[in-house]
N, C-alpha and C positions, 0 to 999 in steps of 0.2 A: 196291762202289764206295766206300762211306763207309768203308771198313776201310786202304782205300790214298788214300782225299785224304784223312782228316784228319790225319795228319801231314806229306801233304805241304803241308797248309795252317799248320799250330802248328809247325813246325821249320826252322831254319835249320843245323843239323847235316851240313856237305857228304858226311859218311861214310854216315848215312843217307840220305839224298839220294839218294846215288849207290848204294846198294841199293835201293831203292825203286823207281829206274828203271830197275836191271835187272831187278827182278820185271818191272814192269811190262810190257819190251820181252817179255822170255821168254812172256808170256802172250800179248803184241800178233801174237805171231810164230806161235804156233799158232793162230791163228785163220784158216778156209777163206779159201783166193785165190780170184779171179775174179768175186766179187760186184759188185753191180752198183753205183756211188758208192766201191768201195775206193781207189780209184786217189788219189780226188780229196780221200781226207784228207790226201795229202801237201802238200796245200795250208797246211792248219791249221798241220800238223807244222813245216811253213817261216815261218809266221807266230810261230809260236811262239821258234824258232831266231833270230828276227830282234828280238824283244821281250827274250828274252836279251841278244844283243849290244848294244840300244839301251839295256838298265837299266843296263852297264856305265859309260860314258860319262856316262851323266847322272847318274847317281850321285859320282860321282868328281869332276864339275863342280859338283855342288851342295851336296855334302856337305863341308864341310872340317873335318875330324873325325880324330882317331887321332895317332900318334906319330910313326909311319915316315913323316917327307915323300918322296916322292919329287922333285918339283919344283915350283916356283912359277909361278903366270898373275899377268901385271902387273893392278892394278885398276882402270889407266888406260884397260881395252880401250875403244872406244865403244858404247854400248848396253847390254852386255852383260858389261862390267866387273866390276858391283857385284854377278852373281851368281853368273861364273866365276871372278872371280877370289881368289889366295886359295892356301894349301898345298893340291896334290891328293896325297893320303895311299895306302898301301896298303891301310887298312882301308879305305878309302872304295869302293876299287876292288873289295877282296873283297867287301865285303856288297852290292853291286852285282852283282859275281858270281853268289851264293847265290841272291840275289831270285830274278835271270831264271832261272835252275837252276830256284828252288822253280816257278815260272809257267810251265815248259819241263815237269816232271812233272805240274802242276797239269791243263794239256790234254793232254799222253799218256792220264793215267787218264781223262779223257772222252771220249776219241778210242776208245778201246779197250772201256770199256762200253759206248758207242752202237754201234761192231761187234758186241760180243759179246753183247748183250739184247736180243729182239726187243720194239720196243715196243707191242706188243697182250698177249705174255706179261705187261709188265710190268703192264699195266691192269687183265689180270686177276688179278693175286696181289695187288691193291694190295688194301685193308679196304676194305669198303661205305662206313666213315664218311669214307672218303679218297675216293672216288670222282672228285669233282671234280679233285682237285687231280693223279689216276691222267691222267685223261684229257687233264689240259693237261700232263702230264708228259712222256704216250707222242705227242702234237703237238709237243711242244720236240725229243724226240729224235729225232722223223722231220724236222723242218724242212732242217737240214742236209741230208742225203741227198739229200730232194725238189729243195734250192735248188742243189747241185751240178750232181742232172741236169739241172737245167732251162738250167743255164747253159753245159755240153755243148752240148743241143739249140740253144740259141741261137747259142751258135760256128759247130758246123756249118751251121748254117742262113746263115751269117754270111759263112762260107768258102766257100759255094756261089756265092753272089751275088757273090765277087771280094772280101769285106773282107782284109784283112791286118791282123796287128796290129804298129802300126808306134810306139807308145811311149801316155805318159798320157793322150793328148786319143783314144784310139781304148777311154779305158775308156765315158764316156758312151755310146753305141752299144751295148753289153752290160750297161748300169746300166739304163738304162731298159726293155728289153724284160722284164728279170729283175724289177725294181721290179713293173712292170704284170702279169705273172704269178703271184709269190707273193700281190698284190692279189686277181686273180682268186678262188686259189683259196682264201684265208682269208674271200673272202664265201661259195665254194660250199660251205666247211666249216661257214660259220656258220649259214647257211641249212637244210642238212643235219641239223644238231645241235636247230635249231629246230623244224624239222618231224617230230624224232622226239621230241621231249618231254625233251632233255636238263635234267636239275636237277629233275626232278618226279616222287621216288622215294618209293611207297609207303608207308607204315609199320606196321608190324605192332602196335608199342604205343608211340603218339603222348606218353601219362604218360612212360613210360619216358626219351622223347628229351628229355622237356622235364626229367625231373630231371639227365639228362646235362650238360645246357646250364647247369642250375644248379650244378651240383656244378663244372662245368671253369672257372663264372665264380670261383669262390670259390677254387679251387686255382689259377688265374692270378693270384690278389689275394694271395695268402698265397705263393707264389713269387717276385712280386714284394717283398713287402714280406722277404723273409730275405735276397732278392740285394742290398736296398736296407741292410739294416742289418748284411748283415757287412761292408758297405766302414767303415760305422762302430765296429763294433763287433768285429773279427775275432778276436780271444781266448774270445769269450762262445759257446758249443755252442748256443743259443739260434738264430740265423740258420739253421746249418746247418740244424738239425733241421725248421724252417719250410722249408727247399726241401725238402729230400725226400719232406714229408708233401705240400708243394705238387706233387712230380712224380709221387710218387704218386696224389693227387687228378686230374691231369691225364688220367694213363692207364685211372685208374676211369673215368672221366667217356666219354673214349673207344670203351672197351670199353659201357657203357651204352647210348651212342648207335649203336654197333656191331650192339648185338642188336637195336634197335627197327626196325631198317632192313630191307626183304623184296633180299634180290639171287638172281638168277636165273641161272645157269649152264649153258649149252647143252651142252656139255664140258667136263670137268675135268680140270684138266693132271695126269698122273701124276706121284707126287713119287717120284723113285727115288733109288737109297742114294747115285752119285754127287752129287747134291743136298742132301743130308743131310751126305756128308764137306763140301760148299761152302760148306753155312750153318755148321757148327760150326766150321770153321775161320775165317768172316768174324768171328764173334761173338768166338771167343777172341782173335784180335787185336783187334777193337775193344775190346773190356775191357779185356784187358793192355795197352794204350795209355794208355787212359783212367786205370787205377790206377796206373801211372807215372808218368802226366801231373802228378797231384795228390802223389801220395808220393816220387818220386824227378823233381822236373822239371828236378836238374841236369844228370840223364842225356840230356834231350834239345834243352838250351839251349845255348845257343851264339851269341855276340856279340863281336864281330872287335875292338870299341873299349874301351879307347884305344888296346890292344895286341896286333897280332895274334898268337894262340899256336895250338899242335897244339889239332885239336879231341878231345874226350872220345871214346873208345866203349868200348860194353859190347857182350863176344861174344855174351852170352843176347838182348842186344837188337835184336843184328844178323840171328841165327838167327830172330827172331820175323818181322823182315823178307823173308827167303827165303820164308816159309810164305806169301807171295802170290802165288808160283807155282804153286800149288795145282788154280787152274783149266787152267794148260797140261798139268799132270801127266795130269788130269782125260784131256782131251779125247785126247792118246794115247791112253789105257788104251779110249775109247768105240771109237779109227780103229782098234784090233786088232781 
């Protein structure tokens, strides 16, 4: 997942962009029909389509910015004068554009991992020392799903009884039943998680955890202070070298607390080679992003103002983008 948001979160480059979200569909599209909630992601998907069209507009009304006017709003309007009006520009309208684009793939790729991972898999490959954060992860990603069905069950329940839905004052009526439901069950979860002794994890060597705890305070302080002094200092090797030893000290600190921890595995998921091609493939795009990002970041910048021009691309960097249909390739080769 982090191999395909984070450029679509650090890039405004429509060419990438728009590879990006064809990986992404090409992956969306191999994944099994007939599950149970699939239907009702095209809910999101149109949410999304509609956040696009609306960043257009407000963009272009608020932004008055760029070269190419296309035309003018008087600034006499009433009310609302002093903040539409004004040249509305073609850049304005393009990086309006891009946004809802980038925000359009932003939930594709979460639309698509929450199909494609199951969230108890995830919980259990998360590290001991993540546990907590495993557990309200694989609760965030089932929310949706559970909040879909539940609002199915509620229509039909709805439509039995004679409701129809006949515009906005018939959403109340379906806000509340769905309200008082997810209530429900985030007390029977809570209560649940309490009764088993959730957060009351053993330790094998308690010294151990507590030099973790020291070492990650001190490589949090020494990350902070290099991110603090290369905005002042950014010619001096000094800063850098204080993050790195800072990020390094983080993942020591980590992996310390990691071992002090007792976790218990009832089954263990088999790792097989198509898993192996998954992870090496996510990793090597996330690094060749990342070492772009810092050594070549014209390649993936792109800003419409004052002038709109052709945007940049590179074909090696377009081909790195195809490599995230990796997992549709996958899943063929599993269905022969």
């Amino acid at each position: 997942m982090l191999a395909a948001l984070l450029p679509a979160l650090t890039t405004r480059n429509p060419a990438y962009l728009l590879l990006l979200l064809l990986a992404v569909t090409v992956v969306q599209l191999s994944l099994p029909r007939g599950e149970p909630g699939v239907a009702d992601w095209r809910f999101f998907i149109q949410a999304g389509l509609f956040l696009w069209l609306f960043t257009i507009p407000l963009n272009a009304l608020t932004v008055h910015a760029g070269e190419t006017v296309l035309f003018r709003l008087p600034r006499g309007l009433p009310l609302i004068g002093w903040v539409i009006g004004g040249p509305i520009t073609l850049e304005a309208v393009s990086y309006g554009f891009l946004s809802g684009f980038g925000l359009l793939v932003v939930l594709l790729v979460l639309v698509t991992f929450n199909r494609a991972v199951d969230p108890y898999q995830l919980t259990r490959a998360v590290p001991a020392v993540f546990f907590q954060t495993g557990v309200m992860t694989s609760i965030a990603l089932s929310f949706v799903p559970q909040a879909t069905l539940a609002l199915r069950e509620i229509r039909e329940a709805q439509a039995i009884r004679g409701h129809r839905w006949r515009g906005l004052r018939d959403v109340v009526p379906l806000a509340m039943p769905l309200l008082t439901t997810a209530l429900e069950r985030a007390l029977q979860l809570a209560e649940s998680m309490e009764a088993r002794g959730f957060g009351m994890v053993p330790m094998l060597r308690p010294a151990l955890w507590r030099w973790g705890r020291r070492l990650l305070l001190v490589a949090l302080l020494l990350l902070l202070v290099g991110l603090v002094f290369r905005g002042f200092y950014p010619r001096s090797p000094w800063p850098g070298v204080a993050v790195w030893l800072g990020g390094l000290g983080v993942l020591a600190a980590l992996v310390l607390q990691n071992q002090s921890l007792l976790r218990t595995r009832y089954r263990r998921q088999r790792w097989m080679a198509p898993d192996t091609v998954m992870a090496l493939a996510s990793a090597l795009i996330l690094l060749a992003y990342l070492v772009l990002r810092f050594l070549r970041p014209e390649w993936l910048y792109f800003y419409p103002y004052p002038r709109l021009e052709w945007p940049d691309f590179q074909p090696l960097l377009g081909l790195l983008f195809l490599v995230l249909t990796t997992p549709a390739w996958l899943a063929s080769w599993r269905a022969r």
